[in-house]
Residue frames relative to the residue before (quaternion, step in Angstrom):
aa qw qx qy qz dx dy dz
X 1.0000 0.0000 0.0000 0.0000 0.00 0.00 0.00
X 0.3784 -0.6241 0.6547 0.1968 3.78 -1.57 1.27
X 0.4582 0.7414 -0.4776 -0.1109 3.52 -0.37 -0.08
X 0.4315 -0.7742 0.4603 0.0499 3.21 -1.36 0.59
X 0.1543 0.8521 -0.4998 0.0168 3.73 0.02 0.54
X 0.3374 -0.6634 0.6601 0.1018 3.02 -2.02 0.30
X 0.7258 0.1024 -0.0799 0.6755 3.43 1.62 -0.74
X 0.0638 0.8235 -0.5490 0.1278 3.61 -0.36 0.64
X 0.3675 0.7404 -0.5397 0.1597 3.37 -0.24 1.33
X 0.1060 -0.9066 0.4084 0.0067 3.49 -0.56 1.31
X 0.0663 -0.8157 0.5013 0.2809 3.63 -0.08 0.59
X 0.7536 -0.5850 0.0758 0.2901 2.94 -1.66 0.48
X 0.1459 -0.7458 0.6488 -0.0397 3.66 -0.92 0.88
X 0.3203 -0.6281 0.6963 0.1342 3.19 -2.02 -0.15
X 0.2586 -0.6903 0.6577 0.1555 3.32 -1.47 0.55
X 0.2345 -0.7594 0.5352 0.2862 4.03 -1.11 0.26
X 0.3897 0.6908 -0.3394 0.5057 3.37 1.44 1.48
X 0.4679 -0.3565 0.7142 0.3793 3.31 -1.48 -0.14
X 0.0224 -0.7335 0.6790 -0.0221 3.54 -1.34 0.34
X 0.0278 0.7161 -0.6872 0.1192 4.02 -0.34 1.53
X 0.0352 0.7304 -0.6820 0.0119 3.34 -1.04 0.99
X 0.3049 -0.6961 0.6470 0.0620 3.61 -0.82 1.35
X 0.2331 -0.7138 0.6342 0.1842 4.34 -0.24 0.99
X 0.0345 0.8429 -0.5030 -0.1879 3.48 -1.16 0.04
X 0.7111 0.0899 -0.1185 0.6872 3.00 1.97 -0.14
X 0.8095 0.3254 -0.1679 0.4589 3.71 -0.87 0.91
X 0.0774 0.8284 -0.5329 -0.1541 3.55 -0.72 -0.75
X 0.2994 -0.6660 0.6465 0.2210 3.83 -0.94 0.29
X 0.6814 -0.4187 0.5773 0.1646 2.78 -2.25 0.07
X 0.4358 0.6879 -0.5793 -0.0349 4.13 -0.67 0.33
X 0.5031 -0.6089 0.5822 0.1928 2.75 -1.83 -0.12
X 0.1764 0.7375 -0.6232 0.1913 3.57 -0.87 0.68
X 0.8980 -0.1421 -0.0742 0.4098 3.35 -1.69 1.22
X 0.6830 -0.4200 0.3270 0.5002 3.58 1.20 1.38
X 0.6424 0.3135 -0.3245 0.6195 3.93 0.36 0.50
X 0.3346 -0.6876 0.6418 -0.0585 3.37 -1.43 2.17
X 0.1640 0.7369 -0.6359 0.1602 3.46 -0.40 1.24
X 0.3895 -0.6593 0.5767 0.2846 3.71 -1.72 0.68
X 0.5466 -0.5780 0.4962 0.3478 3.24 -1.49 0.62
X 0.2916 0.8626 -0.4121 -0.0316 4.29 -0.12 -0.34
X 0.7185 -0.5304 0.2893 0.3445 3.65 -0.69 0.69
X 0.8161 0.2504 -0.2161 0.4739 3.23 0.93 -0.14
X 0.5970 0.1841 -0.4577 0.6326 3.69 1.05 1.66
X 0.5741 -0.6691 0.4499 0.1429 2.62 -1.78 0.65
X 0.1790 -0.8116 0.4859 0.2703 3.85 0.04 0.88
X 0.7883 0.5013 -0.2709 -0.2322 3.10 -1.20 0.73
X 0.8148 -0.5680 0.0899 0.0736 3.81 -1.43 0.09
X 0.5107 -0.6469 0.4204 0.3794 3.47 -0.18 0.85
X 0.6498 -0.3311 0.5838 0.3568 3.83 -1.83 0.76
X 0.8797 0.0898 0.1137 0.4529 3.33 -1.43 0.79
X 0.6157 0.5483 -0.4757 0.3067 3.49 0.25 0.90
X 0.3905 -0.7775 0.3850 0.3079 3.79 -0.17 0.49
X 0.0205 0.7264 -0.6817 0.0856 3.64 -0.96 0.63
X 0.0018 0.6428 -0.7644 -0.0491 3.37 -1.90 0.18
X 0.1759 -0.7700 0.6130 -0.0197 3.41 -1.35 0.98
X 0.0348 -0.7753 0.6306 -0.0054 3.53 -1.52 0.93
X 0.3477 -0.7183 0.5206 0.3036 3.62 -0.70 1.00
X 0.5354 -0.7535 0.3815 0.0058 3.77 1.02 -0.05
X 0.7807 -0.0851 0.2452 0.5685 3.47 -0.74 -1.61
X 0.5149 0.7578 -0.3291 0.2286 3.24 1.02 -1.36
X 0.1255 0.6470 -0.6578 -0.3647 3.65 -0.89 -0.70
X 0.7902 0.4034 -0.2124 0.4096 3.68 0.50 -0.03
X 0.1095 0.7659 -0.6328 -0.0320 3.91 -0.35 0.37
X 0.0072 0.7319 -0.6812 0.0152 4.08 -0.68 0.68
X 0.0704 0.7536 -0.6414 0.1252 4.08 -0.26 0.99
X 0.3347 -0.6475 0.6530 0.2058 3.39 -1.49 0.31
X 0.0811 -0.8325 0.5465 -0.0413 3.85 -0.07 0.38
X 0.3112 0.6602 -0.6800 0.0697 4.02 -0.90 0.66
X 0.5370 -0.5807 0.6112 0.0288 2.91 -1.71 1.51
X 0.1801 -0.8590 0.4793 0.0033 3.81 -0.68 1.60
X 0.0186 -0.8997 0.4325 0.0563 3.35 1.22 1.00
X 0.8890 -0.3001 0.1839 0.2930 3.53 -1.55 0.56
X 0.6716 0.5730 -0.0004 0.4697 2.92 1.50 -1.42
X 0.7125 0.3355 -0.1440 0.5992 3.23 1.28 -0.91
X 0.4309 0.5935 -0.4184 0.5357 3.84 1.49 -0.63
X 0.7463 0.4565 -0.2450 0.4179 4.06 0.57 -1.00
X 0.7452 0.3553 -0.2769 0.4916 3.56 1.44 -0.06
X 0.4757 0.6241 -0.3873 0.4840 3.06 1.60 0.15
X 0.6591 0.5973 -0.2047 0.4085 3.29 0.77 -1.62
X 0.5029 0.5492 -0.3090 0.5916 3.71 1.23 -1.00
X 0.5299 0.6799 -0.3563 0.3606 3.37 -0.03 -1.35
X 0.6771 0.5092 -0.0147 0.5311 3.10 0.00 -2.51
X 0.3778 -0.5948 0.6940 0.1475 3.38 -0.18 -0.86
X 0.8080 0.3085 -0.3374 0.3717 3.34 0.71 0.18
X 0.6661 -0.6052 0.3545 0.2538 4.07 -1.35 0.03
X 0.6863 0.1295 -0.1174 0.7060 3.50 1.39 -0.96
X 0.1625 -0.6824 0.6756 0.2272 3.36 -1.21 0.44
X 0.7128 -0.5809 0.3301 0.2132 3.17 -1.94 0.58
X 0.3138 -0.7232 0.4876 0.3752 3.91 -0.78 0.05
X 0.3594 -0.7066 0.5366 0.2892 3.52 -1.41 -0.43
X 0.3136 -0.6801 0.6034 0.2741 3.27 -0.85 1.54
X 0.9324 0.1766 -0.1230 0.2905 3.90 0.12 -0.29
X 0.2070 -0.9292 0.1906 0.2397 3.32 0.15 0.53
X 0.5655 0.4425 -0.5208 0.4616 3.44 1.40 0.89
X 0.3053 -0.6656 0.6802 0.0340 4.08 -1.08 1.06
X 0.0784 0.6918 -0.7067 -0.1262 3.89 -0.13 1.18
X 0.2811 0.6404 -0.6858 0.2013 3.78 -0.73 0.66
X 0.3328 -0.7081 0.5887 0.2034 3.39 -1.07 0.92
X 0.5572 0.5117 -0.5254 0.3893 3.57 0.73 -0.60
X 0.6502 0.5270 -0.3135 0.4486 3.95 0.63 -1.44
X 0.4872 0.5165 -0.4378 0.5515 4.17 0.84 -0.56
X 0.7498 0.5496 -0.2251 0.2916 3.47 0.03 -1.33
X 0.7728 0.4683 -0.1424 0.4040 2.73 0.74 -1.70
X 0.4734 0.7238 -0.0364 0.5006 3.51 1.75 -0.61
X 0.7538 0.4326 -0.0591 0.4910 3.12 1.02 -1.21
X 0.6345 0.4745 -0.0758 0.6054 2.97 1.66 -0.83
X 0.5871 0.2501 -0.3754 0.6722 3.65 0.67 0.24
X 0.5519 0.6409 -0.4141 0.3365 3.49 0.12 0.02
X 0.7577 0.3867 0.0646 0.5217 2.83 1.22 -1.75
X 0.6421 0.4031 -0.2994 0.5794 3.15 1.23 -0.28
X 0.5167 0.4977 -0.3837 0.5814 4.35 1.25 -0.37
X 0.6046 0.5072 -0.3824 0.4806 3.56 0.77 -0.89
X 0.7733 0.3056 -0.3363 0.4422 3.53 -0.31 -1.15
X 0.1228 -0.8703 0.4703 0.0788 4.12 0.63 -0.83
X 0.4823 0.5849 -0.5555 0.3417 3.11 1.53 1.02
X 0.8233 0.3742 -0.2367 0.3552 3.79 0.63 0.23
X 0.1794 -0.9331 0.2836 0.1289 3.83 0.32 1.21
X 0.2582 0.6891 -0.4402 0.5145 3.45 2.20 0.06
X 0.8513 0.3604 -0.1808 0.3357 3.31 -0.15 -1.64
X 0.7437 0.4376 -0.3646 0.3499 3.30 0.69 -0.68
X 0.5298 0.5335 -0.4222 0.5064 3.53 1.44 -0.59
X 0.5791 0.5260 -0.4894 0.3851 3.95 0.85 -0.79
X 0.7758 0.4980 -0.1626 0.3517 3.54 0.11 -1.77
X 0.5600 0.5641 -0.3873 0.4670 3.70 1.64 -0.57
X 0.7305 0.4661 -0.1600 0.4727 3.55 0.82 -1.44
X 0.5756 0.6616 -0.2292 0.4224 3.32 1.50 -0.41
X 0.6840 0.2851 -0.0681 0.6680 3.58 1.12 -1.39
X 0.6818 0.2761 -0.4674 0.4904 4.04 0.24 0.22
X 0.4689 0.6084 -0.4870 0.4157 3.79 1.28 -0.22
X 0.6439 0.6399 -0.1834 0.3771 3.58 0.87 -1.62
X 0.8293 0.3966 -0.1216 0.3744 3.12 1.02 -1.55
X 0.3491 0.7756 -0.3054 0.4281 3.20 2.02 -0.59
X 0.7618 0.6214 -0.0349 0.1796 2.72 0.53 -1.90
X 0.7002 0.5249 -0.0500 0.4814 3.01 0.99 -2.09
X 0.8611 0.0038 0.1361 0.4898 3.03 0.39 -1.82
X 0.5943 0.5475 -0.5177 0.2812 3.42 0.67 0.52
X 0.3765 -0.6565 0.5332 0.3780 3.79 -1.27 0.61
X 0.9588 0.0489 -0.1116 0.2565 3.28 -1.89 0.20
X 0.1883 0.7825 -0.4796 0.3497 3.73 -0.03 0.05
X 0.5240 -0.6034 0.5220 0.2981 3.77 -1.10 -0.35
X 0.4710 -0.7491 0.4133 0.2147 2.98 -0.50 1.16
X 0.3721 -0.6876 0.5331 0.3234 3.58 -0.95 1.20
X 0.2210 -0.6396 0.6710 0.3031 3.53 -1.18 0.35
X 0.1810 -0.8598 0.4258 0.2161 2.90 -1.46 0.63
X 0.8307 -0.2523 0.0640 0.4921 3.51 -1.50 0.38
X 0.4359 -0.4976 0.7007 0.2675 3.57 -1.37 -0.10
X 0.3132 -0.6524 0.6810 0.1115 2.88 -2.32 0.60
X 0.2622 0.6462 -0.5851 0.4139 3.47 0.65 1.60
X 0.2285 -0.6605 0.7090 0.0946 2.51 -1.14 2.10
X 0.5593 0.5232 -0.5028 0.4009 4.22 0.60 -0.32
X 0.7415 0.3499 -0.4181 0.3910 3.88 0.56 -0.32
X 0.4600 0.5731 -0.4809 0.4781 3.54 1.27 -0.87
X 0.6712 0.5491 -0.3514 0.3529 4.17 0.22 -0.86
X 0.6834 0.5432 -0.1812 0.4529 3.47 1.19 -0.86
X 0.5506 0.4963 -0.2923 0.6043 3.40 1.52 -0.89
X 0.7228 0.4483 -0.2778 0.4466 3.48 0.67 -1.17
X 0.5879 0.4709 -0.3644 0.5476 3.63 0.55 -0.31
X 0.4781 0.7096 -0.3217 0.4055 3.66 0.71 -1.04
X 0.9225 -0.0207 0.0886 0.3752 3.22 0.37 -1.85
X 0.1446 0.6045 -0.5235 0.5828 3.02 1.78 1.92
X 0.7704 0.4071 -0.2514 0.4212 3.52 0.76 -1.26
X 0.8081 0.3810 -0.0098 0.4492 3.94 1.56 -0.73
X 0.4341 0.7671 -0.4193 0.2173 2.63 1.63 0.04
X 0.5131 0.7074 -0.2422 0.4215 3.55 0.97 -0.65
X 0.5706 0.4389 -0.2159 0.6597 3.87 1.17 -0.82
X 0.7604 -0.4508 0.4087 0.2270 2.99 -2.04 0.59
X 0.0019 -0.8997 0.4332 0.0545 3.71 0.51 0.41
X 0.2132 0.6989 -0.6823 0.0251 3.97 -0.73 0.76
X 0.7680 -0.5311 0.3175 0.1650 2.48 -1.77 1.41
X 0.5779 0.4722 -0.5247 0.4095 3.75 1.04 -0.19
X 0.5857 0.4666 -0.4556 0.4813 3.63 0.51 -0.83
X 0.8994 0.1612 -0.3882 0.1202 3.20 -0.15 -0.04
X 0.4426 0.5931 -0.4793 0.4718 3.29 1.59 0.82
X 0.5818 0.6004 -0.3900 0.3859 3.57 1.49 -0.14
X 0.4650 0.6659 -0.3185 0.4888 3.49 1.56 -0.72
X 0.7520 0.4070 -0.1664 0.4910 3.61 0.49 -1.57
X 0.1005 -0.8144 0.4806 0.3093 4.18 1.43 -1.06
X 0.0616 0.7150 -0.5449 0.4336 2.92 0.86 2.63
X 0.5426 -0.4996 0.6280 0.2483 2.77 -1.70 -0.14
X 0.4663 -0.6229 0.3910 0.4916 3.71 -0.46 -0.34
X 0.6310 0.5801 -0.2983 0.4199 3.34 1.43 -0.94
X 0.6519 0.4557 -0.3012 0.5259 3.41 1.15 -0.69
X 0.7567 0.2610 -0.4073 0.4398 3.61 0.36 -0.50
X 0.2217 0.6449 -0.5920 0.4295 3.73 1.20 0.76
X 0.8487 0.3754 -0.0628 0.3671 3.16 0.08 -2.08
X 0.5089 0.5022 -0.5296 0.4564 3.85 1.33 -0.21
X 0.6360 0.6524 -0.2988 0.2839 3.80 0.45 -0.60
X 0.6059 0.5200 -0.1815 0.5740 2.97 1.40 -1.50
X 0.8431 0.2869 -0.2410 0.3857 3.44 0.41 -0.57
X 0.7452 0.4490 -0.3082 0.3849 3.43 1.37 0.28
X 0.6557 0.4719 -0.0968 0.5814 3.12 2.15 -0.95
X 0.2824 -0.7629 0.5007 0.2958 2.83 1.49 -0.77
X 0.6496 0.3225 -0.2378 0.6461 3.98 1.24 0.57
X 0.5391 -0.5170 0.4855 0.4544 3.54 -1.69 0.90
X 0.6072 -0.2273 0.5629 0.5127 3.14 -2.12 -0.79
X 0.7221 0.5421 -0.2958 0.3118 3.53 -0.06 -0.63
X 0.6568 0.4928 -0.2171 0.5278 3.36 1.34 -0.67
X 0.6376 0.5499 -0.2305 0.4878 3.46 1.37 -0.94
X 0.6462 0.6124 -0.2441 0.3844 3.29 1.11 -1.16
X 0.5895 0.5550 -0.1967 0.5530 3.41 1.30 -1.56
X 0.7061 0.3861 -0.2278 0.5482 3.95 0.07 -1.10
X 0.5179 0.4828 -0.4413 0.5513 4.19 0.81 -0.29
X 0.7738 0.3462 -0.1899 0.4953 3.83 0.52 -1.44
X 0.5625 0.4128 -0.4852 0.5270 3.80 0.49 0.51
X 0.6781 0.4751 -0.3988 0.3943 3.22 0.41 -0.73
X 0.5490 0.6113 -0.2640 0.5052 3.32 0.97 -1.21
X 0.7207 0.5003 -0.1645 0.4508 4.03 0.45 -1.51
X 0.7221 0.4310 -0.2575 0.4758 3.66 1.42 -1.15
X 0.4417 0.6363 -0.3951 0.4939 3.77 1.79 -0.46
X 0.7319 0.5295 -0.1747 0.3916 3.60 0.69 -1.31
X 0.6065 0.6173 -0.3188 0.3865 3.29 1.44 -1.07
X 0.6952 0.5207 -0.2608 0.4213 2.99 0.82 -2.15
X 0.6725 0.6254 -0.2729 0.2865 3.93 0.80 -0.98
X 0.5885 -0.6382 0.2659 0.4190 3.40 1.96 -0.42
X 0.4443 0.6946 -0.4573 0.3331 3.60 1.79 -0.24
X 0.4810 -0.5827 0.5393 0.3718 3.60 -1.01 0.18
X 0.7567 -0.4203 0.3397 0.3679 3.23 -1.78 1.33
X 0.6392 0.4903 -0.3549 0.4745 4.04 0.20 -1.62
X 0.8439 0.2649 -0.2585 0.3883 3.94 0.05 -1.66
X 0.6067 0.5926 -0.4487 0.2818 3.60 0.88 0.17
X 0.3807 0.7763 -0.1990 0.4614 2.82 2.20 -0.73
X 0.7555 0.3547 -0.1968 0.5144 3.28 0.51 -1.28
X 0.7521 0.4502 -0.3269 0.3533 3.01 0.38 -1.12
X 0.8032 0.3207 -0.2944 0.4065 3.71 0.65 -0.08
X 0.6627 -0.6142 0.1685 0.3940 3.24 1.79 1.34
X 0.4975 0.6123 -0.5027 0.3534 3.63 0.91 0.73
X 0.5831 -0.6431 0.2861 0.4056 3.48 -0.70 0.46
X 0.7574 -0.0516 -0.0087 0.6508 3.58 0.45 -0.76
X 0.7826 -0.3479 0.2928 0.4252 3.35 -1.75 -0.43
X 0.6515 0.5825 -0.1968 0.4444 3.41 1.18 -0.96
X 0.6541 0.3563 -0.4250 0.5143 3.49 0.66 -0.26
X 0.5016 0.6435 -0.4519 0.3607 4.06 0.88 -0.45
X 0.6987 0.5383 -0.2554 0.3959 3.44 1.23 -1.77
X 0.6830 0.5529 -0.2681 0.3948 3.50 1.20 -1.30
X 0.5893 0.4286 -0.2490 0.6380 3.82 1.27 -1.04
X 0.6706 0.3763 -0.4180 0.4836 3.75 0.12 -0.38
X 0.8331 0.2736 -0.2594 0.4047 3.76 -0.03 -0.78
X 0.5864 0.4715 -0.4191 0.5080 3.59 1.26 0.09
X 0.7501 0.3427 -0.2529 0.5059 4.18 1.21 0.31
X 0.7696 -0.4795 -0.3118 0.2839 2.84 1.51 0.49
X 0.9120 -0.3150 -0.0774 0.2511 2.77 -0.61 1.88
X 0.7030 0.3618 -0.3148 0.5252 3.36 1.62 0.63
X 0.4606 -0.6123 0.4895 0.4163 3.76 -0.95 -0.20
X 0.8042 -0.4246 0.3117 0.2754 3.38 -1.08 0.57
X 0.5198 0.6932 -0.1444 0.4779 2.77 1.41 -1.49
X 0.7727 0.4064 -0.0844 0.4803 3.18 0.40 -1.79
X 0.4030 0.6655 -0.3155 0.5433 3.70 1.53 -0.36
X 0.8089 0.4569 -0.1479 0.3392 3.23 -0.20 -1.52
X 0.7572 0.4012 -0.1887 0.4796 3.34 1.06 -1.24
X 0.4497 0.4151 -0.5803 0.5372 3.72 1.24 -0.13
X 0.7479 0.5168 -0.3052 0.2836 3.71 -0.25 -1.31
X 0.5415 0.4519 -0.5627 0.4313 4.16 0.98 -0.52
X 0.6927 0.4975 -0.4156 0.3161 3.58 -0.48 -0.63
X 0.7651 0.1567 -0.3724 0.5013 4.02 1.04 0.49
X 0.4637 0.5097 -0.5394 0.4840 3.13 1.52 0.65
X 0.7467 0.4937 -0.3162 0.3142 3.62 0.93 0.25
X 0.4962 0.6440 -0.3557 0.4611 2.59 2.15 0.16
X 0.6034 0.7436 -0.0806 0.2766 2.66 1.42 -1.54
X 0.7497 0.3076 -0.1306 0.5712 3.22 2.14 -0.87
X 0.5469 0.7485 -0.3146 0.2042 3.10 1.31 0.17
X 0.3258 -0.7574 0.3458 0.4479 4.07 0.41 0.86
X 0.5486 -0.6292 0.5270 0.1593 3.57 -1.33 1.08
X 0.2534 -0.8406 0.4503 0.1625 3.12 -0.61 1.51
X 0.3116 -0.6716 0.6599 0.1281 3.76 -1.20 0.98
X 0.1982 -0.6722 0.6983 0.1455 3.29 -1.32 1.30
X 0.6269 -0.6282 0.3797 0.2612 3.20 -1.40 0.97
């Protein structure tokens, strides 16, 4: 949930959820397990299944929060994720850490927009991995990633050879016999980039091979496993700095060299 207020008073209730709220403007007043805390942009708010709270915006005149609700269902695809069976509770329910704000904000924004399902499964398993971690109590302990550059190669070969095909991130921590969170973290520590980043910069390359060859922007798209034309333009001009378009037309003039027949003097 986006939400936005001017008045905001809640009495007290429960949720049958995890409950992470990322503020982004303003902040309110609640209440929870007898302890008055503010809501504020720089911690992270949040709440155990089945715990009571009430909230007031107070002084405020403005509260704007992102908010998602981690129901049972989703707690079981996280936990996978993780690699682990019980997840952890929270003795408290405000988390100042900017990385966890961030990290938060992003899935948000990236579930919100819902044009890319690599990333959002990455950044989901990513920021409840983080948060697990840091500041949750008891649970199973995540294990974490290895430092194998010989498996990181296999994944990486993996998705040179697949990149083109629907890819999700379980296949390819099953390939390596990861977790998702760990073959998150084998990357980071060997590439020094997510799967997701690697994957994307594999399919440009792949899209800029196609480009230079004469295929049209849409089939070059496809063919190097983005969804439509538009997500090529957005990943192409956000790595570097031009549009496909603008690609193509530097590159016809040696694809015309390139086909021209070589003259023989007699």
């Amino acid at each position: 949930m986006h939400a936005d207020f001017t008045t905001h008073d809640f009495a007290t209730h429960t949720h049958d959820a995890f409950v992470i709220a990322v503020t982004e403007l303003g902040g309110a007043r609640f209440r929870s397990r007898g302890v008055t805390d503010f809501l504020r942009s720089s911690a992270l708010f949040v709440s155990n299944p089945e715990e009571p709270q009430s909230s007031s915006m107070g002084d405020s005149p403005r509260l704007r929060y992102r908010s998602m609700y981690l129901t049972q269902a989703a707690i079981e695809i996280v936990a996978e994720g993780l690699g682990i069976r019980s997840v952890p509770y929270f003795t408290s329910n405000m988390f100042p850490d900017a990385d966890l704000v961030r990290g938060f904000a992003s899935l948000h924004q990236a579930l919100e927009a819902g044009v890319d399902r690599f990333r959002e499964h990455e950044l989901l398993i990513s920021a409840f991995g983080d948060l697990f971690d840091r500041r949750g109590s008891g649970g199973d302990r995540i294990e974490p990633a290895p430092r194998d550059r010989v498996l990181v190669r296999r994944i990486v070969d993996l998705v040179r050879e697949r990149f083109a095909e629907n890819l999700v991130l379980g296949d390819l921590a099953a390939a390596a016999g990861l977790s998702i969170f760990q073959l998150i973290g084998l990357f980071k520590r060997t590439i020094r980039t997510t799967p997701h980043v690697y994957l994307t910069h594999v399919r440009l390359n792949a899209a800029c091979s196609r480009l230079v060859l004469g295929d049209s922007i849409a089939d070059a798209a496809i063919t190097a496993g983005f969804c439509d034309q538009s997500a090529l333009t957005k990943h192409f001009k956000r790595a570097y700095g031009i549009t496909p378009l603008q690609f193509a037309k530097a590159a016809a003039p040696a694809r015309r060299l390139w086909r021209a027949p070589l003259a023989v003097e007699a």
